[in-house]
C-alpha positions as CSV (number, residue, x, y, z in Angstrom):
1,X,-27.9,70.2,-21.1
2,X,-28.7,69.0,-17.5
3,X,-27.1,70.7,-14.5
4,X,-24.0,68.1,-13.5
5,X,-24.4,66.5,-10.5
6,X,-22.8,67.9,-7.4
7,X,-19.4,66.1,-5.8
8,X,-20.3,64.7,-2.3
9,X,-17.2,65.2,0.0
10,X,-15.2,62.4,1.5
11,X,-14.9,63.5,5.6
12,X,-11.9,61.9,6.3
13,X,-10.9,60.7,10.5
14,X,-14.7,61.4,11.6
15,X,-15.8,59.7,15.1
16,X,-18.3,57.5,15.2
17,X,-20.3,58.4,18.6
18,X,-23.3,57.0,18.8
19,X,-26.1,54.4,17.4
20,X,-29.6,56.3,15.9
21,X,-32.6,54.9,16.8
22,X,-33.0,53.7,13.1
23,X,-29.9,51.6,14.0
24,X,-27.7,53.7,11.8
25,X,-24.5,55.0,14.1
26,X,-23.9,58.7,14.0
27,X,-20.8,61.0,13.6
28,X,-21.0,65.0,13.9
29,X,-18.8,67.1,11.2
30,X,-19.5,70.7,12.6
31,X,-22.7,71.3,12.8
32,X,-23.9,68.7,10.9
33,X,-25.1,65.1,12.2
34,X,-24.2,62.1,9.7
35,X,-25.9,58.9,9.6
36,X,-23.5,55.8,8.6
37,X,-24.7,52.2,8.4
38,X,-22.2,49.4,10.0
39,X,-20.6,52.1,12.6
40,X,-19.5,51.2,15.4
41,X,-19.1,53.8,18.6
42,X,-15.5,54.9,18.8
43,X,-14.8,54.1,15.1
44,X,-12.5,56.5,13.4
45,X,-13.2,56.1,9.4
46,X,-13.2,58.2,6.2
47,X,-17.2,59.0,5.5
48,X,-18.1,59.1,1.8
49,X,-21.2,61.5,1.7
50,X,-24.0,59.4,0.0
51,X,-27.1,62.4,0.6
52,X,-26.7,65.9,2.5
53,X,-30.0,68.4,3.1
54,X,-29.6,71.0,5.4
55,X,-29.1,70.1,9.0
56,X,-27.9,66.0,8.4
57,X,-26.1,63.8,5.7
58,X,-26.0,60.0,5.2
59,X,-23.3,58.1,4.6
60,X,-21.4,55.4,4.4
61,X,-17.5,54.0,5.6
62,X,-15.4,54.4,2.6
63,X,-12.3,53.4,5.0
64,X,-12.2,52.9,8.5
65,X,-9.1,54.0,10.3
66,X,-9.0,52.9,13.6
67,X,-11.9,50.7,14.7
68,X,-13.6,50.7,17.7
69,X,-12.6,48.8,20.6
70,X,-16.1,47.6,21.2
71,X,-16.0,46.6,17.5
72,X,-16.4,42.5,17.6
73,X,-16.5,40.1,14.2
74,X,-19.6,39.5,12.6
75,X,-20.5,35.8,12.5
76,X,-22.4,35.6,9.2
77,X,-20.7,35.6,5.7
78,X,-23.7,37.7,4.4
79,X,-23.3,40.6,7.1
80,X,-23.3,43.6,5.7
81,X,-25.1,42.7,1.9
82,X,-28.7,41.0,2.8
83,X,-29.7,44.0,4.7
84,X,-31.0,41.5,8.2
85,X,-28.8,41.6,11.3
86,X,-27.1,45.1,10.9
87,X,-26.1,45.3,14.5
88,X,-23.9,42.1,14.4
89,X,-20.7,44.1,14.5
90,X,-21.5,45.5,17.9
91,X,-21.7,43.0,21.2
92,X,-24.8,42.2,22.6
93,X,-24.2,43.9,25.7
94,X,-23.7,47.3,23.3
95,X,-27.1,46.4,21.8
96,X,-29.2,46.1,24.7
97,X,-27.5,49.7,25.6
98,X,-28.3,50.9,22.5
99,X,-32.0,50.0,22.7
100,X,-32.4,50.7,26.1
101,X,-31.2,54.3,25.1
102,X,-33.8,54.1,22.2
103,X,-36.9,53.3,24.4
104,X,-35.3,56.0,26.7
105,X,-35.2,58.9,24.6
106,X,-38.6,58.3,22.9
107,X,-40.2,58.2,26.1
108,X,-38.4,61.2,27.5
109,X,-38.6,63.6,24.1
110,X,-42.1,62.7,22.5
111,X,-44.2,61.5,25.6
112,X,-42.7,64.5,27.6
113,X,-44.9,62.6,30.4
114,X,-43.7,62.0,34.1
115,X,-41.8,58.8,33.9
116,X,-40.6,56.3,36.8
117,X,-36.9,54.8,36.8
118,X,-36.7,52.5,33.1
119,X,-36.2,48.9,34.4
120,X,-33.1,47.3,32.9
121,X,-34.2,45.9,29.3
122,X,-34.9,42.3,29.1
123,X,-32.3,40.7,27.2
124,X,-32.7,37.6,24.3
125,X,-31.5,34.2,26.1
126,X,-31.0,32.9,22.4
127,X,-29.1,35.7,20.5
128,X,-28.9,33.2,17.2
129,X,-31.5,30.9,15.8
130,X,-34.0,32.6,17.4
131,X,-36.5,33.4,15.1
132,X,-39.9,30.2,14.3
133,X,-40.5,31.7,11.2
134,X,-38.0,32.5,7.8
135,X,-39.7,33.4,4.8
136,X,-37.4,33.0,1.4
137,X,-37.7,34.1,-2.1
138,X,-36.4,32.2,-5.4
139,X,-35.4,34.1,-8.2
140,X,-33.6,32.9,-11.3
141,X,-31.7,36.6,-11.4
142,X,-29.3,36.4,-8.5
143,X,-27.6,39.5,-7.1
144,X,-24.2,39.9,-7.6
145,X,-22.0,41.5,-5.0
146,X,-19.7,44.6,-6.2
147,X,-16.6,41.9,-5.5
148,X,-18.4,40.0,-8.1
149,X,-19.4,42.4,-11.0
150,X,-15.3,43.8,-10.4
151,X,-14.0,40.7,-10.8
152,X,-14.7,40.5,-14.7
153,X,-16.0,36.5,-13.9
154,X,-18.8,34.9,-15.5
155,X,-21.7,34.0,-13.6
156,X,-24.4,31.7,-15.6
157,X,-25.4,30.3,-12.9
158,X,-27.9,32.9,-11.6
159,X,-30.6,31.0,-9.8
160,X,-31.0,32.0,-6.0
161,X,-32.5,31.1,-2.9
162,X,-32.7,33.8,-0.1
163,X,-33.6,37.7,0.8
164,X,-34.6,40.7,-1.5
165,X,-32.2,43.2,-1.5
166,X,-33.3,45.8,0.8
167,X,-34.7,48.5,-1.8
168,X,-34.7,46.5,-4.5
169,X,-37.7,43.9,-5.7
170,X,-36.3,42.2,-8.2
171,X,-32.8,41.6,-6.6
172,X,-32.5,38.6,-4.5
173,X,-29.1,37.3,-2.4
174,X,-28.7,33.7,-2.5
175,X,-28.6,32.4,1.1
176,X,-25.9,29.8,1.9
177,X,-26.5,30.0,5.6
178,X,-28.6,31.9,7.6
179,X,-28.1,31.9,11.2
180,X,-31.5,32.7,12.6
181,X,-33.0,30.1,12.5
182,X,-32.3,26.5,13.3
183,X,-30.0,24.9,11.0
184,X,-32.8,22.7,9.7
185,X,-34.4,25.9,8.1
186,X,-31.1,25.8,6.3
187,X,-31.0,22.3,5.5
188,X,-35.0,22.5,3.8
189,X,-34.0,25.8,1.6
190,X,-30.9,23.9,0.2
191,X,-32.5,20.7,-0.4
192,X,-35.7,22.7,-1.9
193,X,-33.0,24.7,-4.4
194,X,-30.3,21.5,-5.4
195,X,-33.7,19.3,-6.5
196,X,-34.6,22.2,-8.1
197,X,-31.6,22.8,-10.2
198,X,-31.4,19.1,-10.8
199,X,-35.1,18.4,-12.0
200,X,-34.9,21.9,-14.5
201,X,-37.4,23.5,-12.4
202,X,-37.3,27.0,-13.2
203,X,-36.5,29.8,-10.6
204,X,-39.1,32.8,-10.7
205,X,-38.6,35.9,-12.7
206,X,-39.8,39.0,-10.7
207,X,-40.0,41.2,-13.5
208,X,-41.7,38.9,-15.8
209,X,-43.6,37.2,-13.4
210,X,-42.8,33.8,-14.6
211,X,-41.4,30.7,-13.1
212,X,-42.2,27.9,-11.3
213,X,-40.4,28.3,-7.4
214,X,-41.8,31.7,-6.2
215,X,-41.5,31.2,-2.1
216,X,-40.7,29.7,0.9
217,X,-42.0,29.6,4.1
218,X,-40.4,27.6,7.0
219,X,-41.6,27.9,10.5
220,X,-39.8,25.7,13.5
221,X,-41.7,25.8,16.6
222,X,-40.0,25.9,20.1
223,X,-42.1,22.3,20.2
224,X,-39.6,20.8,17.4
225,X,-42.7,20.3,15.2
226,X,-41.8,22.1,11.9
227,X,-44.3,23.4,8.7
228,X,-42.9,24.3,5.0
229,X,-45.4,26.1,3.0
230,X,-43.9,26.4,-0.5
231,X,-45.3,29.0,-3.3
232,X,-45.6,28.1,-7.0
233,X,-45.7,30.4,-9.7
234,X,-46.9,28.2,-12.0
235,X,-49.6,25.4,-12.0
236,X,-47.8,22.5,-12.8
237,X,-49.2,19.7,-10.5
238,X,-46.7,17.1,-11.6
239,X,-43.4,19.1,-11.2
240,X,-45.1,20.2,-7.7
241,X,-45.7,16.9,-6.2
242,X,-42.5,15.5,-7.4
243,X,-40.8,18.3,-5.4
244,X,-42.9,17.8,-2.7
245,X,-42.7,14.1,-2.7
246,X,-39.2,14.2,-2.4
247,X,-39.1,17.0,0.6
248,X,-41.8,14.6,2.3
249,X,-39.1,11.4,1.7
250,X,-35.9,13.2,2.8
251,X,-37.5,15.0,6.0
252,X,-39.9,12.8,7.2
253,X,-40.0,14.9,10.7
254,X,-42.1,17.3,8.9
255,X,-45.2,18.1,11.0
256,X,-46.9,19.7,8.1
257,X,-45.9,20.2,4.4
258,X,-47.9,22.9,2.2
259,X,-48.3,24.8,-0.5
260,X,-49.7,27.4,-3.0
261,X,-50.4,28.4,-6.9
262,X,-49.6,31.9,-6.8
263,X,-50.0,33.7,-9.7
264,X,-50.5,36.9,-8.7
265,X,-47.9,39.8,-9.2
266,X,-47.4,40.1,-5.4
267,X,-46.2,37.3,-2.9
268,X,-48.6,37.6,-0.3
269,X,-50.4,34.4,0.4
270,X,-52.9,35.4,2.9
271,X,-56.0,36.0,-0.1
272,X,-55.0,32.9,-1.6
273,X,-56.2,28.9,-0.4
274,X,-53.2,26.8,1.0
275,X,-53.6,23.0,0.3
276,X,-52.1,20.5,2.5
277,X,-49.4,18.2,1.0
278,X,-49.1,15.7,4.0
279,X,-49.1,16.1,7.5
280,X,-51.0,18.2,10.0
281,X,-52.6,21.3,8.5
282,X,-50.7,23.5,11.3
283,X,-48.5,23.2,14.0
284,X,-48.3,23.9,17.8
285,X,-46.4,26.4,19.8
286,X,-46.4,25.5,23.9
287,X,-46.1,28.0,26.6
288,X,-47.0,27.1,30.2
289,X,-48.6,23.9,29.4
290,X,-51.4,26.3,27.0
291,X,-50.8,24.9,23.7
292,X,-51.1,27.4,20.1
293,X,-52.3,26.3,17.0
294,X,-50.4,27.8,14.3
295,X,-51.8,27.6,10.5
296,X,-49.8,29.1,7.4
297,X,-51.7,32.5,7.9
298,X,-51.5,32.8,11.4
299,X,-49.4,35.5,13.7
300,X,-47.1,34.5,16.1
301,X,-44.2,36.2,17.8
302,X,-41.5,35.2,15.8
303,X,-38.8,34.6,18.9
304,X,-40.8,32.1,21.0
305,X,-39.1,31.6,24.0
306,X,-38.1,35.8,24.2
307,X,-42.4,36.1,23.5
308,X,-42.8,34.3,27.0
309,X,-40.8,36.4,28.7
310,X,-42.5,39.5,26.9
311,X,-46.1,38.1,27.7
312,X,-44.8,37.1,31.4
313,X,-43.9,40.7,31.9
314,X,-47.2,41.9,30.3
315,X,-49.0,39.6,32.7
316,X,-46.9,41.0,35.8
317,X,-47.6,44.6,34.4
318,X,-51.6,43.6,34.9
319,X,-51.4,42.7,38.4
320,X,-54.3,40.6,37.8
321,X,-56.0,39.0,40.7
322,X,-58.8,36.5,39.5
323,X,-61.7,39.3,39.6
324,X,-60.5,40.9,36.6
325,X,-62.9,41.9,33.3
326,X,-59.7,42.5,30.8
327,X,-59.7,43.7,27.1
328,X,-57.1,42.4,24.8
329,X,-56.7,45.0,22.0
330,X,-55.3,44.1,18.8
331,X,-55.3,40.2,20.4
332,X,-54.0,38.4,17.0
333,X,-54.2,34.9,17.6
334,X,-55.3,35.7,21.4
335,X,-52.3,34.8,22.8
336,X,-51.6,37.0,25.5
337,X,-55.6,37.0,25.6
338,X,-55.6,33.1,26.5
339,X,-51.8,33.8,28.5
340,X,-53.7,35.6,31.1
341,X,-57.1,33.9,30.9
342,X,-56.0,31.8,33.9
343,X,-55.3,34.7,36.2
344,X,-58.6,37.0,35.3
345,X,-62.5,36.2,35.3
346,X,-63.0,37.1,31.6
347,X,-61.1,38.4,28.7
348,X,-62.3,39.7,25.8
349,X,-60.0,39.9,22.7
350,X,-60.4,42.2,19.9
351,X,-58.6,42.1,16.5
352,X,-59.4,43.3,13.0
353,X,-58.2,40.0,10.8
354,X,-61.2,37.0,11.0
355,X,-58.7,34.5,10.1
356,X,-56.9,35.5,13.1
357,X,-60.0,35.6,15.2
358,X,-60.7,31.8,14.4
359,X,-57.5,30.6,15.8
360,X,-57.8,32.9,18.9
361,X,-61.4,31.2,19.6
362,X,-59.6,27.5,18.3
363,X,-56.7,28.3,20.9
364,X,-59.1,28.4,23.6
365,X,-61.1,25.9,22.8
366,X,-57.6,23.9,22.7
367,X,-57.0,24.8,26.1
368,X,-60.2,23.9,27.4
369,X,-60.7,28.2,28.3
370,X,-64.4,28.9,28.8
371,X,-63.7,32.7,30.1
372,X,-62.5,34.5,26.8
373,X,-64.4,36.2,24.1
374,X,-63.0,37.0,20.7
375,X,-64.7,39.5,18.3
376,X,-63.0,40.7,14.9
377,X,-63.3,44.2,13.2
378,X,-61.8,47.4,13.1
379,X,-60.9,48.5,16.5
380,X,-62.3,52.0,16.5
381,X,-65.6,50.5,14.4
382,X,-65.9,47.4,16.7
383,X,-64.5,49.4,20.7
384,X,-67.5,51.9,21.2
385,X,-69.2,53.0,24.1
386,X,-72.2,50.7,22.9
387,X,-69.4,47.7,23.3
388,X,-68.2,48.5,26.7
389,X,-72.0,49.0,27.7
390,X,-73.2,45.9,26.6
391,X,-69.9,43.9,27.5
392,X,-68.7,45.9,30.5
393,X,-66.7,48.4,31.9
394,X,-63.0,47.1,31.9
395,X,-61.0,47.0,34.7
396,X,-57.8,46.5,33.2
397,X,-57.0,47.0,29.2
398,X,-53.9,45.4,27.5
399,X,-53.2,47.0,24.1
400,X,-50.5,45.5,21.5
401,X,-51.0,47.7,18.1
402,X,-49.3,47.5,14.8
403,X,-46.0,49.6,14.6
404,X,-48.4,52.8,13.4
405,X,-49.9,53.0,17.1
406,X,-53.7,53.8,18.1
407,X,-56.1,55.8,16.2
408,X,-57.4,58.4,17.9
409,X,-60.8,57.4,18.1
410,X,-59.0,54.3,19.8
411,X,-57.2,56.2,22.4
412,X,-60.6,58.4,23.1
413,X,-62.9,54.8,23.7
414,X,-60.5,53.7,26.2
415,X,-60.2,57.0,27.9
416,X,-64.2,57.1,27.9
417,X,-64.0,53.3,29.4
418,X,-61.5,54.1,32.3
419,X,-60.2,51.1,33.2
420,X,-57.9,51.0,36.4
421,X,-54.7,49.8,35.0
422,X,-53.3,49.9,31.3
423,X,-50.7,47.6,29.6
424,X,-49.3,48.7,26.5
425,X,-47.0,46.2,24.5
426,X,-44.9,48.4,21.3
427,X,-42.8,47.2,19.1
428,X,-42.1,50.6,18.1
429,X,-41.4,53.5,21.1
430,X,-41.8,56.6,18.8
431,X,-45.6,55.5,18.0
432,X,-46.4,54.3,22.0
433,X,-44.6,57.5,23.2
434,X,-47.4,59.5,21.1
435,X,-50.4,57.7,22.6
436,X,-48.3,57.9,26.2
437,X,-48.7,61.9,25.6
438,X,-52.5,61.2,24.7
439,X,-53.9,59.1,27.9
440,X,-51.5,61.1,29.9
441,X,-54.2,63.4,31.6
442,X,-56.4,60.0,32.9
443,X,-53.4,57.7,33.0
444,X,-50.1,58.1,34.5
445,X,-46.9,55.7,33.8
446,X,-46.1,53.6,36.8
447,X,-43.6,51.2,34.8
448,X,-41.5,50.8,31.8
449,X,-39.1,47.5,30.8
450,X,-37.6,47.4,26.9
451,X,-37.8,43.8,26.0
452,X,-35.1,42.4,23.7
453,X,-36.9,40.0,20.6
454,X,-34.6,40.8,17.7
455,X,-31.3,40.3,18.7
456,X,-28.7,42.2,16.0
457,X,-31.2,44.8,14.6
458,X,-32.5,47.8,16.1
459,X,-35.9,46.8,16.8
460,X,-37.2,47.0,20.5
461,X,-40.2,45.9,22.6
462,X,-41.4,48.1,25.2
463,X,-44.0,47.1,27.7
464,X,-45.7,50.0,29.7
465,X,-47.9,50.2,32.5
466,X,-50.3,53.3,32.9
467,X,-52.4,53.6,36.4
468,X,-55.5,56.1,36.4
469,X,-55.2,58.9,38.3
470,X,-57.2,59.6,40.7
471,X,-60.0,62.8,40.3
472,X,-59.3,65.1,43.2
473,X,-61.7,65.5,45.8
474,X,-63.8,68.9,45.2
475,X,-63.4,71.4,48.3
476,X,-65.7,71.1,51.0
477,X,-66.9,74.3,50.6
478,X,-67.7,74.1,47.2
479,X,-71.1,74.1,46.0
């Protein structure tokens, strides 16, 4: 027989306190901190342990008592189930002083370096229907809710439009509305799923891997000009152009309709050749009268107006002057590369995807920017001393890596290359408060400002400016 399973306790009247860094809020019972998802500070609730080891727990509100004054409605009927926008419960003023307190306490506990005064975090003008890009999944198994399953109803109809459940493949929410995007994203994932329904297109199965509808990709630029890229599981050219057809007829604003045979067991599209339905192969992005091509594999800053505002402070963090050599590590697309490219002498972007490269060199080119230089690799294979001989010492260095952070060998090139002034742009503080700690004995940290992209989640942009110190000045009367 199998040992039974140990009874998690039920803390009942627990205070909620505080919000983790992970976004989860946290409530102390003794000595031990629990993590709770959907708390608010200053909620008093009944906490059903879901996993304890030694020194925390996790857990979630079974009943909550007395909420929070600070505690406002959440605005989306999904809240709560699809796993996006876990902070909606809390104002936005309460989010900006959680994240501020996030960039905070990763700067001051893993850096451990001397800081200056944190400016105020930049907050999201937009705080709904923010985001240019919403990627869906169809899946003819739709999850049902626990209100559902109780209920003892019927559900035939199983077919579903929208998210994975977080932690679970196979299990997708349908989508009635989400509010990230503009409305039309809506509008194209509804019309996409009712022509679907009433053509007997089938919905894909993740576990068997069959099906025709597999994706969809909707991107709406802050330009108005708007791309669909929709994925097929199937290659069935006549059921795919009638569907197509009819998207192209009903929304003829459409700057670019696309799409894919996928029939691989993973969604990714990025290995896989897009074909254009009608319209423009990609679509543009405008910031500052510089204008960014966007193709179905292309990176871009998913809140466009919040990622001029990120890449304004980035530019003010440069102090650039017109005489500058910069390096733009981990460039992408080379937009902040071709964002500063006005203000500098020359810029030279590197970034490890080609794909990406291309549309950084086809930006400029765009632009009519003869001053920037794009070269694609892996950054600690392509940044080497032989690079920075042949190309030039620096003088400053903007840096923008994935959420791991720097390689080492990274961190050592650029503390070999010395350049005067350092920007570093994080999406995740933990990781850039490492690599702080690791340039701190050439660089020191002259200015910090959290930037807010991702309004009702935990996630944070921090922009940092690093200065190199100066070497002091031997004695006089040494030899």
């Amino acid at each position: 027989m199998g040992r039974k399973r140990k009874e998690l306790p039920l803390l009942e009247g627990l205070e909620i306190t505080a919000v983790a860094a992970e976004g989860k809020a946290i409530a102390r019972h003794g000595e031990m901190v629990v993590f709770i998802p959907y708390g608010a500070p200053g909620d008093i609730a009944d906490i059903k342990i879901d996993r304890k080891k030694h020194s925390y727990a996790e857990g979630h509100i079974e009943r909550l008592v007395k909420p929070s004054p600070i505690r406002t409605e959440p605005f989306c009927s999904h809240f709560g189930i699809c796993g996006g926008c876990r902070w909606q419960h809390l104002p936005y003023a309460e989010q900006l002083k959680a994240k501020q307190q996030q960039v905070e306490d990763a700067l001051t506990r893993i850096a451990k370096v001397e800081l200056p005064p944190i400016t105020p975090i930049l907050g999201s003008e937009a705080t709904r229907e923010y985001r240019n890009k919403m990627e869906y999944t169809f899946s003819n198994k739709k999850w049902l809710t626990w209100e559902q399953m109780r209920s003892g109803e019927e559900f035939p109809e199983r077919d579903a439009a929208g998210f994975h459940i977080p932690g679970a493949f196979d299990k997708v929410l349908d989508i009635d509305r989400c509010h990230l995007q503009d409305d039309l994203g809506n509008r194209l994932r509804l019309h996409v799923k009712g022509y679907a329904k009433a053509n007997g297109l089938t919905f894909f199965d993740l576990r068997a891997q069959t099906g025709l509808l597999r994706t969809m990709m909707i991107r709406i630029a802050s330009t108005g000009e708007t791309m669909v890229v929709l994925s097929f599981g199937e290659d069935s050219p006549k059921e795919i152009k009638g569907l197509l057809d009819d998207l192209r007829s009903t929304f003829p604003q459409l700057t670019s309709l696309m799409y894919v045979v996928n029939t691989k067991a993973n969604d990714t599209i990025s290995d896989l050749d897009i074909l254009l339905h009608s319209g423009k192969p990609y679509i543009e992005e405008e910031m500052e009268g510089l204008r960014f091509r966007i193709g179905p594999k292309s990176f871009y800053q998913t809140n466009s107006r919040q990622a001029h505002n990120l890449y304004k402070v980035t530019r003010e963090f440069a102090r650039l002057t017109g005489g500058e050599l910069v390096y733009d590590l981990y460039t992408g697309t080379g937009t902040i590369a071709n964002f500063v490219a006005r203000q500098a002498r020359k810029v030279i972007g590197i970034e490890y995807v080609e794909d990406a490269i291309r549309d950084a060199k086809l930006n400029a080119e765009v632009n009519g920017l003869d001053n920037t230089d794009f070269y694609a690799g892996d950054m600690k294979d392509v940044l080497t001393s032989d690079f920075i001989a042949l190309h030039g010492r620096p003088d400053v260095m903007i840096v923008d890596p994935p959420r791991a952070g720097m390689h080492t060998d990274v961190v050592n090139v650029i503390l070999d290359a010395e350049p005067e002034r350092i920007v570093y742009v994080s999406c995740n503080p933990a990781t850039q408060a490492r690599d702080l700690a690791l340039l701190d004995p050439k660089y020191k940290v002259t200015a910090v400002r959290p930037v807010d992209m991702f309004p009702h989640t935990h996630h944070v942009e921090n922009v940092v400016r690093l200065e190199r110190r100066q070497k002091p000045v031997a004695d006089a009367g040494q030899a």
